[in-house]
N, CA, C and O of each residue as an XYZ file, in Angstrom:
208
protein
N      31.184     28.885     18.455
C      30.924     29.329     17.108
C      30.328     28.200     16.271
O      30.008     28.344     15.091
N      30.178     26.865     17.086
C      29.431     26.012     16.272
C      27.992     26.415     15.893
O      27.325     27.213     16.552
N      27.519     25.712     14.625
C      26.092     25.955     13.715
C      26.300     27.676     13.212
O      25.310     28.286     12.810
N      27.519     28.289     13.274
C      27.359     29.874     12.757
C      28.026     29.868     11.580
O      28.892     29.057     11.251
N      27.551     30.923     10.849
C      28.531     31.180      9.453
C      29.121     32.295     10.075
O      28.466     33.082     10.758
N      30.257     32.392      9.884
C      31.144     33.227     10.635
C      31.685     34.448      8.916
O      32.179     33.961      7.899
N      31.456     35.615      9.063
C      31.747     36.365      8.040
C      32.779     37.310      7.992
O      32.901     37.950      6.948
N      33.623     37.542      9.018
C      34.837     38.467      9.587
C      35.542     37.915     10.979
O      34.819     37.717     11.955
N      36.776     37.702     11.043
C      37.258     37.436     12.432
C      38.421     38.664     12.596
O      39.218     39.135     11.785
N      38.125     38.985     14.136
C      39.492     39.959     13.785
C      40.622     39.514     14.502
O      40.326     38.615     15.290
N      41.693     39.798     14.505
C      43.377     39.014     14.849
C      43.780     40.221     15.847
O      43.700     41.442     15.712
N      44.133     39.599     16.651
C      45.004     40.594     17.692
C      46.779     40.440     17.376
O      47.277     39.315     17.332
N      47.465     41.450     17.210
C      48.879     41.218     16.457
C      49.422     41.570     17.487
O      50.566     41.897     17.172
N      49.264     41.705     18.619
C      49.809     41.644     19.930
C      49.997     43.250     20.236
O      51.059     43.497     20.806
N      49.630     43.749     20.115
C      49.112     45.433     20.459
C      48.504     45.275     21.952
O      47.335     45.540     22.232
N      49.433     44.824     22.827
C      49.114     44.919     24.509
C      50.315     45.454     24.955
O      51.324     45.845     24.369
N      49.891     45.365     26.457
C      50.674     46.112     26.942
C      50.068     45.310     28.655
O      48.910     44.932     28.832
N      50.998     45.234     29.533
C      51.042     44.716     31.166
C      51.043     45.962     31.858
O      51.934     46.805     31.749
N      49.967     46.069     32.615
C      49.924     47.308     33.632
C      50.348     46.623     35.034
O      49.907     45.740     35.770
N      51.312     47.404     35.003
C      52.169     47.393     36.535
C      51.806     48.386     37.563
O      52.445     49.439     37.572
N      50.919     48.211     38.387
C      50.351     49.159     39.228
C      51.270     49.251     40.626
O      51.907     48.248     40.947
N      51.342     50.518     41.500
C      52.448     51.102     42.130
C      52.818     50.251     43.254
O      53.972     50.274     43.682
N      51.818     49.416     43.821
C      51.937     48.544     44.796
C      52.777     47.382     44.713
O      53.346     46.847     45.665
N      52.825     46.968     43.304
C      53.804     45.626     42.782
C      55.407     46.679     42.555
O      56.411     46.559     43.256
N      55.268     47.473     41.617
C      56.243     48.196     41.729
C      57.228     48.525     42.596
O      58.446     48.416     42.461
N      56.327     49.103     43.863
C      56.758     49.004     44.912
C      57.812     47.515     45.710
O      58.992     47.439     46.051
N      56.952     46.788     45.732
C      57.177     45.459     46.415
C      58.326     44.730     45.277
O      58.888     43.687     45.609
N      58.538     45.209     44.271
C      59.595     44.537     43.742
C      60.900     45.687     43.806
O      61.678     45.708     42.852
N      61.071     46.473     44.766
C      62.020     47.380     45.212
C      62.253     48.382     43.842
O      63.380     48.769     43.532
N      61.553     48.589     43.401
C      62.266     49.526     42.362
C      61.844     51.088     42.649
O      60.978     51.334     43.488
N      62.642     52.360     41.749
C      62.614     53.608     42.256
C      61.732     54.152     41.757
O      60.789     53.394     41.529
N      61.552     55.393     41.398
C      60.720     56.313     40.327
C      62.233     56.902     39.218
O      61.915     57.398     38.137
N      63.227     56.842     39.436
C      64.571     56.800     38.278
C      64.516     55.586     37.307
O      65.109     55.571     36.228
N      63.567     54.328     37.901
C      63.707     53.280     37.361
C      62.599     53.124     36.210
O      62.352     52.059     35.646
N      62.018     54.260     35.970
C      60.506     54.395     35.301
C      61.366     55.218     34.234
O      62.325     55.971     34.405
N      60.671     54.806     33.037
C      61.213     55.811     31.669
C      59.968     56.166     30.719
O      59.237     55.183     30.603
N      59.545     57.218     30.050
C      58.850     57.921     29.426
C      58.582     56.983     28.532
O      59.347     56.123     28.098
N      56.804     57.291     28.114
C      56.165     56.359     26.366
C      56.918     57.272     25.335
O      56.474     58.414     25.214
N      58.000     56.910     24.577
C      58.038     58.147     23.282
C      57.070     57.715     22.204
O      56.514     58.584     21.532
N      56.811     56.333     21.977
C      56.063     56.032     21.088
C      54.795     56.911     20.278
O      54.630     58.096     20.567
N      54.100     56.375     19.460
C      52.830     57.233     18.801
C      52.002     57.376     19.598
O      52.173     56.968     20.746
N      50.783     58.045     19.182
C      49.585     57.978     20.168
C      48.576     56.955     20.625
O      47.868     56.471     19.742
N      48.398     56.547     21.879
C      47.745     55.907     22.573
C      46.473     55.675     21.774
O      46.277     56.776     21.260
N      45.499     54.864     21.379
C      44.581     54.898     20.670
C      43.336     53.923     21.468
O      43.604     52.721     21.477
N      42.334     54.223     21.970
C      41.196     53.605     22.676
C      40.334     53.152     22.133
O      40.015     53.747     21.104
N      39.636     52.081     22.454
C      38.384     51.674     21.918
C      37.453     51.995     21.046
O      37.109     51.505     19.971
N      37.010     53.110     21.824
C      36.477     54.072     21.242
C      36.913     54.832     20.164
O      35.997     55.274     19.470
N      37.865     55.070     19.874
C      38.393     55.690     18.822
C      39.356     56.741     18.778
O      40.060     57.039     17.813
N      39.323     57.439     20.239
C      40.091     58.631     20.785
C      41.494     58.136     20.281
O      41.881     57.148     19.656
N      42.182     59.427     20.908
C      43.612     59.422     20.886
C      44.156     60.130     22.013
O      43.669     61.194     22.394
N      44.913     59.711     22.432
C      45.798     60.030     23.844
C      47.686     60.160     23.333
O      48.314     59.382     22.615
N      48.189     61.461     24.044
C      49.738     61.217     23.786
C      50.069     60.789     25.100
O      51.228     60.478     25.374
């Protein structure tokens, strides 16, 4: 960002999330009882969509 005038930065407030895909899952012995439902709000994408 050197020599730029910089006019907006945007902040990430920690709105992530770790995808655990079935193979690690797997390999760390756990069940499908051991998995629990998103109740949270709606999923919100890049794009703008919305997902429940």
């Amino acid at each position: 960002m050197a020599h730029h005038d910089v006019s907006r930065i945007l902040i990430d407030q920690g709105s992530s999330c770790d995808v655990m895909y079935q193979v690690l899952f797997e390999k760390l012995g756990l069940k499908r009882k051991d998995l629990s439902s998103y109740e949270g709000a709606d999923l919100q994408g890049f794009n703008g969509s919305t997902i429940r």
